[in-house]
Structure formats: C-alpha cells, structure tokens
N, C-alpha and C positions, 0 to 999 in steps of 0.2 A: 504494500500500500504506500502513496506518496502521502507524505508528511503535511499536516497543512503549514502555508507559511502565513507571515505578515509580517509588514513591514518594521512596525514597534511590537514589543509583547511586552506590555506593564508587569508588572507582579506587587499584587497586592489594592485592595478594595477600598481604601481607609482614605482618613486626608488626603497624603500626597497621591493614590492613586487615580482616585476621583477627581483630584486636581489636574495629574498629567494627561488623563483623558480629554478634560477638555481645552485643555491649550492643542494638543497634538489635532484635534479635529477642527479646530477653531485656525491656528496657525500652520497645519501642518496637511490643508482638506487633500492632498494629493495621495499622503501614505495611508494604507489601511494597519488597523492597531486592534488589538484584544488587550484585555487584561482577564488576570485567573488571580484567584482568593481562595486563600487554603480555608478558609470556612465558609459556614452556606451563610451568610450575608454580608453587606458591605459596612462601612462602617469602623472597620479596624479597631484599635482602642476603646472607642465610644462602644462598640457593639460586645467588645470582652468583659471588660468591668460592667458587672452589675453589682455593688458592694453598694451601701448604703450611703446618701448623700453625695455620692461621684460627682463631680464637675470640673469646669475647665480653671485650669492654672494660670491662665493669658487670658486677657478680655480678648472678646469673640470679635472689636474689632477688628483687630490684627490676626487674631485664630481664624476667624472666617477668610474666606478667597476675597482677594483681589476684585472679580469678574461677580462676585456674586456677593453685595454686603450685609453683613449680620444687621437686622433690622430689629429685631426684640430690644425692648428699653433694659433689659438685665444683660449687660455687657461679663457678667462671670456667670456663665450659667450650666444648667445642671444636665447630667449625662445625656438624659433621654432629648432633652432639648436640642441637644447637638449633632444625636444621629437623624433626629426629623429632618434638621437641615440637610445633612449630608444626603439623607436620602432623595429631600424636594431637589436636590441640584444635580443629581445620577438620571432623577425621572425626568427634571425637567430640560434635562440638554439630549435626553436620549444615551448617556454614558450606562445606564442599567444595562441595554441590551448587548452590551460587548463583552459582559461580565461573567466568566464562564467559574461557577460558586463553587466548592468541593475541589480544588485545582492546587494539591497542594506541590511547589517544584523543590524536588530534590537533587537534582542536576543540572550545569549548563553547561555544554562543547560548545569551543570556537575553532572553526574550520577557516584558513587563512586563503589555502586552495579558494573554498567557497565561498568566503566572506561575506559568513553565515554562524547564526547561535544553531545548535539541536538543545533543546529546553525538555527536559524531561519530568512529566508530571506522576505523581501518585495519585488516581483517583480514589474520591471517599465513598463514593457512591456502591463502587465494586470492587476497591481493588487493586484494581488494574494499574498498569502504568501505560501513559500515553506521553507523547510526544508531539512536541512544533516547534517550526523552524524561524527564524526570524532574523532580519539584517541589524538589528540595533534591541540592546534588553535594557531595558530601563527598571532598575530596581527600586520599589517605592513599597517596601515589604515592612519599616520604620526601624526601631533597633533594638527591641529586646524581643526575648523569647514570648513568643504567646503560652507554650507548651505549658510552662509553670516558670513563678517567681523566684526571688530568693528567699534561701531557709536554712537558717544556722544550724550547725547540729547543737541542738541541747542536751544538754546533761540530764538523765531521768521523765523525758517526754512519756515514756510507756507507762511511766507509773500517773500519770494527771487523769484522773478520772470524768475531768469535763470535757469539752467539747474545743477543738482545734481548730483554725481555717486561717486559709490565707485570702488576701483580698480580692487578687488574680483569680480565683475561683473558689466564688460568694454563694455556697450554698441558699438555696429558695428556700428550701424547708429554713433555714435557722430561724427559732423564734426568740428572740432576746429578749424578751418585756418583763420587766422587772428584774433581770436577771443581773449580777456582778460581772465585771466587765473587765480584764486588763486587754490594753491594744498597746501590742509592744512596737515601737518607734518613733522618729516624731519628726517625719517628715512630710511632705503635701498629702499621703496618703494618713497617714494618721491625723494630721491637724483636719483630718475631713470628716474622716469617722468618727472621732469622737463628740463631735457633737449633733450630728445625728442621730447618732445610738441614744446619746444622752436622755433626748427625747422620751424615750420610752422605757428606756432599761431602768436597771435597781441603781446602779452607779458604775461610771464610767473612769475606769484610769491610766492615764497616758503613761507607759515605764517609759525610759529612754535613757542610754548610757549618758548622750551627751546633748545639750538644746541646739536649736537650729533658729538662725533667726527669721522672725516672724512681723508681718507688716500688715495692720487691717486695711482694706480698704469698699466701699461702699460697690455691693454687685451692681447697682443702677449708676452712671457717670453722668454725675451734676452737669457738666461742661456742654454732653453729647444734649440731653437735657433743654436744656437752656438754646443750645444752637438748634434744635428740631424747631422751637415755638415762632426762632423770626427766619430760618431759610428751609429752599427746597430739602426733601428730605436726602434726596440722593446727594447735595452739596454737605448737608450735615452730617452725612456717615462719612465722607470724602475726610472733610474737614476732620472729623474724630480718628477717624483710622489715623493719618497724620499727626495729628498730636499726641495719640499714644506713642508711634514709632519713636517722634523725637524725644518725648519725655522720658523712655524708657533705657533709650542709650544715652541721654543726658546721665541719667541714675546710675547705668552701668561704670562710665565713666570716673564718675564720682564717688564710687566705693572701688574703685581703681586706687586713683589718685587721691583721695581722703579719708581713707578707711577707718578712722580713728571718729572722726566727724559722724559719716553715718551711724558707725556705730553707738553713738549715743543718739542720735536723733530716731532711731529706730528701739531703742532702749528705753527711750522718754517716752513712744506713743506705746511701748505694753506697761509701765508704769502707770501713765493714767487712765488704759482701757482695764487695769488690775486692781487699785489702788496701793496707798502708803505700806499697806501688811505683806503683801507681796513677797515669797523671796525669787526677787531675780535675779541676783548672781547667784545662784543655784541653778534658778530651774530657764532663764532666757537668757543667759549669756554665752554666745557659744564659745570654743576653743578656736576660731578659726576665724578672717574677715569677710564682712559681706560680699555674695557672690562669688566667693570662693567655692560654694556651691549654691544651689538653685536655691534663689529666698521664698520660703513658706508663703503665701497668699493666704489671709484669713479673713473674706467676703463680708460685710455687716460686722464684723470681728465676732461673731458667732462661736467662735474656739473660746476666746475669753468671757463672753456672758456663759457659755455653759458652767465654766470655774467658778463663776463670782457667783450663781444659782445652788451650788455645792451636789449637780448632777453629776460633775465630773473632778479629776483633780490629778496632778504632775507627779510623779515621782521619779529622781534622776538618781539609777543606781545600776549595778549591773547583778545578772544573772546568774547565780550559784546553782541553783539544780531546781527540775518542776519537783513540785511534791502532791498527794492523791488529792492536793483541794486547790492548789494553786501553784505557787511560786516563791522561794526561798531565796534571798536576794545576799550578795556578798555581805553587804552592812549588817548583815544577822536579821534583819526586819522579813516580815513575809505579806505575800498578798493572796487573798482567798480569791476563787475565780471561778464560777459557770463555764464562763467564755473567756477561751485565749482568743487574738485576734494577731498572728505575726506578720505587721505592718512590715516589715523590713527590707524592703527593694525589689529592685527588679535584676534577670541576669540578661546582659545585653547579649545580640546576637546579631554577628555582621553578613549583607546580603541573606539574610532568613532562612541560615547555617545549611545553604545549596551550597553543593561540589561543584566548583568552577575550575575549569579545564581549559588552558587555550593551547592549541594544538599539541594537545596526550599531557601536559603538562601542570599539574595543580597549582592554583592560587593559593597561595599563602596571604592572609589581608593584611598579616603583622608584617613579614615584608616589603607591599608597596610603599607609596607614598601617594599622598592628596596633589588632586589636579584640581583648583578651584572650589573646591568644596564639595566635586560629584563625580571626581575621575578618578582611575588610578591608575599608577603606571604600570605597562606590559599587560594591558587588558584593552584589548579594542573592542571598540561598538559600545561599553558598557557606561551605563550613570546609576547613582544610587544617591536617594533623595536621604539630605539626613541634615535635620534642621539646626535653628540657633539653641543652643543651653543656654543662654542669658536672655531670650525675646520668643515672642512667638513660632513656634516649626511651622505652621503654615509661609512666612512672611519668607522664610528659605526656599520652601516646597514650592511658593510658585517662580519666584529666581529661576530654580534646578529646571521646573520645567520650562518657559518660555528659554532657554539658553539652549535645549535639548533642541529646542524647535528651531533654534534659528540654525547648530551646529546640521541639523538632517537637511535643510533647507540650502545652506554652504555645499554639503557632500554632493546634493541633487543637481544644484547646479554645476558643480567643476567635474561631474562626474566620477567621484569619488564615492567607492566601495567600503572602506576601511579608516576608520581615524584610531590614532594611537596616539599615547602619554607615552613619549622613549624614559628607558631608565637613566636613573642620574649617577652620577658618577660617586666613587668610594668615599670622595670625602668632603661631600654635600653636608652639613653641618644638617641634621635631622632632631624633630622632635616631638615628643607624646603626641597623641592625635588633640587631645582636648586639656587646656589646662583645668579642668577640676577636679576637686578632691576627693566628691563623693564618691560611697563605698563602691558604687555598680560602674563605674569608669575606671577605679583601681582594681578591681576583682579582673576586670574583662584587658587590662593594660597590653597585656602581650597576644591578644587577639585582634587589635585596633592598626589599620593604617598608620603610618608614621605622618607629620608636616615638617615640610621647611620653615625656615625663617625669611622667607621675603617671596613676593607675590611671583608663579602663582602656585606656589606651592605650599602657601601659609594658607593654612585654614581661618578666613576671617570669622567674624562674631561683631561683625557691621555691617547691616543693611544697606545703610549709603555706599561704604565701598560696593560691597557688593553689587547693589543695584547698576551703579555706573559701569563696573566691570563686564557683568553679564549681559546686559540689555544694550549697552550701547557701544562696549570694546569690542574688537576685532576676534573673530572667530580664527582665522587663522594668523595667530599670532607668532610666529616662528616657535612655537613651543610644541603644537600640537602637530601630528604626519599622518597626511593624508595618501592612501594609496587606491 
C-alpha cells in the first residue's frame, strides 16, 4: 500500500497545534496539512487536567491566538473555559476536520534521498501501527509527558491508608467534602487546588519544602475594562493584549535587574492580603529571586482568603515517612490526612518522546542545539513549538508558526526540498537550554537541547526580539541550507 502523504503533519491537538493549523491554511493555502493527537480530543492541556479549580497561569489575552481574541471579561480563566475556546476556533476555521484523534506517533524517519519524514503512528483504536509520509513535521506535541506526572519516591506510601492522587490524573469519583486534606507542593498547581478544595473539604493544607513566590492579581482586568466602555471592542482587546505583553517583560526585566526590589514589593502585597500575624519569612519567602522560576499567579488572591477563613493553612517542612493516617514530617510534627494530593510537577518530555531518525541515525535532543527557538541542528524539515517560561506559550506558538509558514513558503519558491541547521563547531561556547531553576527543567537537564550565546542560537524569552526576528528577518539568512 502507498503511504498517505502531506505536505505538513502537525503533531498534536492543543494550543500550539490548533494554532499551527490555522496559520499553515491561512498563510500557507497551497500545502495540504493533517495533524494526529495521541488522545481522542483536542484541547491538549486544557482537555488533560481535570483536577479541581484548573485554570490558566497567563491572562487569556496573550494565552488566547493572535487571529482569534479572548473576548470573556475574566482575562485568568478556568479550564473548561479555555477548551470551549479552543474548540469554537478548530470548528470554527474548519481545523477539526484535519484532526485525525487516537494518533499517537512513536516514530519519525528522514529520508534525505526522498526528502521526506515516514511518521509512524500507534493507533488507539486497534492497535495497529500506521504510517504517513510528509515533507516538513512540525512538532506542536508541548513539553511534558501526558503519560503521568512527577512522583517522588516516598518513604512508607504503602503503609497510608487514605487515598493518593496526583493532579495529572484527577480521579471523578474523588469525593473530598469535609474530608482532611494535605496537597503536597506549592507551586501554580497547588496554589490552585487549595482553595478550591477548601470550599468544600474539612480543611485544606499546603506542605511544601520550600515557598514560591506569589503575586494576587484581579481575574477581570480593570484596564481591559475600562477600554471596552469608550472603544471598539476589537481595538480594546488589540489595545489589552499589548499592554499585557509590554507590562509583563517590563516585570520580567525588573526582577532581572532589581531582584532585591521586587522582592519586597511582592513581599508587601502577601503581607497585607495576610495581615500583621502572618509568618512570612517562613512560609512566602523563597530561597531563590523572582522568576528564577515561574511566579505563582493567585486570581482574586483567592489562595490567601482561603488562609485568612482558617479553611486552609501552610506548612513549610519536609517529608520523613507516610504513616496509616497521614504524614510524619522531619521537624517531629505530623499531619492527619483522608487525602494526599502530590502536587509536585511535571516530567518534561522532548518532541513527545518519538524516535527521530535522520537517515538510520538517532537524535539525541541533548546533543543539538536551538535554531531560533524551533530548530535544531542536523534535523531537517523539522520545528517544534515550545513557548516563553517567563510570558505566555501561546505568544511563542504563534511566532513558531507564522515563521514555519513563511520558511515552506521560501523552500516553495526557490524550489527547495530540504532546509537544515548545519552543526556548529567544537568550540561554540554552548549552554543549558533554559535558565530556570525549577525542579522539572533540572530533573529533564540532560535530555534538553543545548543554546548558544548570541542570536541565532540563543534561545530568546523576548517577544519583541522575537517578533522582529521571525516575522520580518530574513529566512534565508546564511545560517540556514537549503537543498
């Protein structure tokens, strides 16, 4: 049998896949394109978590596409919210029907002869493994494991006679109501759950080795607001989406360059959403400066009213062994518990831990290096969408795509089969893929692409750059070889 081809084959249904569909049909109406989703709906993220009180970590100006603006007056909104979106914008461009569900790829060959991907898929349906062929693979598959989260080994789990779960997969049946509650971590996943649960449960308590810091702010935006009552609507999300972006690399910037600074000014707003009694150099001061990892978002500051209501409450210790009612903690102290909840991260997973092959010969991802933020080197045809850690991942994801469409667009014209990132030489000064510190970026460190130090081999985490570089520099820049 011959193999079907096309000309892109997405991989993956989520943000960025949803997104690259519609740039490629929009910018790109000459190539024909599919995308496969290793589960039977679209949605990615949004569609995995279902764990209590989910929602989005970026306001949904900048999390929402470009082409399509988030319009609900609650700019930090809640899971299901986000995949309706995502779904009105698959139906509404016609991007559903290219979506081939149950599609999960375990393999990609590059043929250099053919200059051509063979993509091999595992079907869920049967079984089976199927294959297509494709001149360009755009991977938009995100970056950790769907499979399952992370999970420490603990000490004496078999002996805890309550009930276990991780967030990544949030049992239906669990009925919490009234019940004791520890939720071990404290990062955007726990600062979410716990006052959610609060709601209902017996009492809620956040353990965590060490705090994370933490910034309230209002899920409806005063600004956006205020601009919908005297301009068009479409100029007032324009106008919003923009002053988040700029606002937010202003911020970034400024716990760069003043870390001392923010850190009290971030110190002062959980001070007085806590009051005077408070202890926060225990339990909100971290070890570390702002955005050295990802800062907690806490909506309505809804984290800190559950605290000050005495439904929930901190405790910064570490872990000595479960015991049959709960958890025995080094400081000699212990916590009774129904329900554990182990908030504790996620395990990343590069290209959506598919065997990539270019001619007989295995990728290694810890060997490359970053081509712009979506290449790598001695991989042709290939892009892999993988967003900002300091801003929104969509605001990357539609970059990755509209640059994909102009780079197919370049090859169509000059008549060009094959584009390669050549390798760089032995003593290319090289380094970590991502400067942060968080656990799930150290844990995965020697399975990550390397970056240089200067463009365009530096992985930016600036839009602006960005933007100019992708959208409006040159595609064939003497870096990239077209054959």
């Amino acid at each position: 049998m011959t193999e079907e081809f096309v000309d892109v084959l997405v991989v993956g249904a989520g943000l960025s896949g949803i997104g690259a569909g519609y740039h490629l049909q929009t910018l790109c109406p000459d190539r024909s394109y599919a995308i496969v989703e290793a589960r039977n709906d679209l949605g990615g993220t949004w569609d995995l978590f279902r764990y209590p009180g989910v929602r989005s970590d970026s306001d949904m100006h900048t999390l929402g596409y470009s082409f399509r603006p988030w319009t609900d007056p609650k700019a930090i909104a809640a899971g299901p919210t986000i995949l309706h979106y995502l779904r009105e914008t698959a139906r509404d461009n016609g991007i559903d029907r290219k979506i081939r569900f149950g599609h999960k790829v375990v393999r990609a060959d590059w043929s250099a002869q053919d200059a051509q991907w063979t993509v091999q898929m595992l079907r869920e349906s049967d079984g089976s493994t199927v294959s297509m062929r494709c001149g360009f693979l755009f991977m938009c598959s995100g970056y950790y494991d769907y499979a399952s989260g992370y999970q420490p080994e603990y000490p004496g789990l078999d002996r805890f006679g309550g009930r276990m779960v991780h967030p990544q997969k949030w049992p239906e049946d669990l009925d919490y109501a009234g019940k004791k509650i520890v939720v071990i971590g404290s990062g955007a996943t726990a600062v979410t759950l716990v006052p959610a649960l609060a709601e209902t449960a017996g009492h809620v308590t956040m353990l965590q080795r060490s705090p994370t810091w933490m910034a309230a702010r209002p899920s409806v935006d005063p600004i956006n607001t205020t601009l919908r009552r005297g301009l068009p609507l479409k100029m007032a999300l324009k106008l919003t989406r923009w002053k988040n972006v700029l606002l937010s690399m202003y911020f970034f910037r400024l716990c760069r360059r003043s870390p001392q600074r923010v850190s009290q000014l971030l110190l002062a707003g959980v001070r007085q959403a806590l009051g005077p009694k408070a202890d926060i150099a225990t339990h909100f001061t971290p070890r570390y400066n702002p955005w050295e990892q990802r800062l907690c978002l806490v909506p309505d500051g809804d984290f800190f009213q559950a605290l000050n209501t005495g439904s929930a409450s901190v405790v910064t210790d570490q872990i000595e062994s479960f015991t049959e009612t709960g958890l025995k903690l080094k400081s000699g102290a212990t916590l009774d518990a129904d329900i554990i909840v182990s908030a504790t991260g996620l395990n990343l997973s590069m290209l959506g831990k598919a065997a990539v092959y270019v001619d007989g010969q295995r990728v290694e991802p810890a060997r490359t290096v970053n081509y712009k933020g979506l290449m790598y080197t001695g991989v042709p045809n290939l892009a892999n969408t993988f967003g900002y850690t300091n801003a929104s991942w969509t605001l990357k994801a539609d970059l990755t795509a509209q640059y994909v469409c102009r780079l197919l667009n370049h090859m169509r014209k000059t008549g060009a089969r094959q584009c390669l990132v050549p390798e760089l030489g032995p003593d290319t000064p090289l380094q970590p893929w991502v400067d942060f510190s968080s656990g799930y970026f150290q844990r995965a460190a020697d399975q990550l692409p390397k970056q240089g130090t200067t463009k365009p081999w530096k992985l930016n985490q600036n839009y602006l750059s960005d933007l100019v570089a992708m959208r409006f520099g040159k595609v064939a820049d003497g870096v990239l070889r077209f054959s």
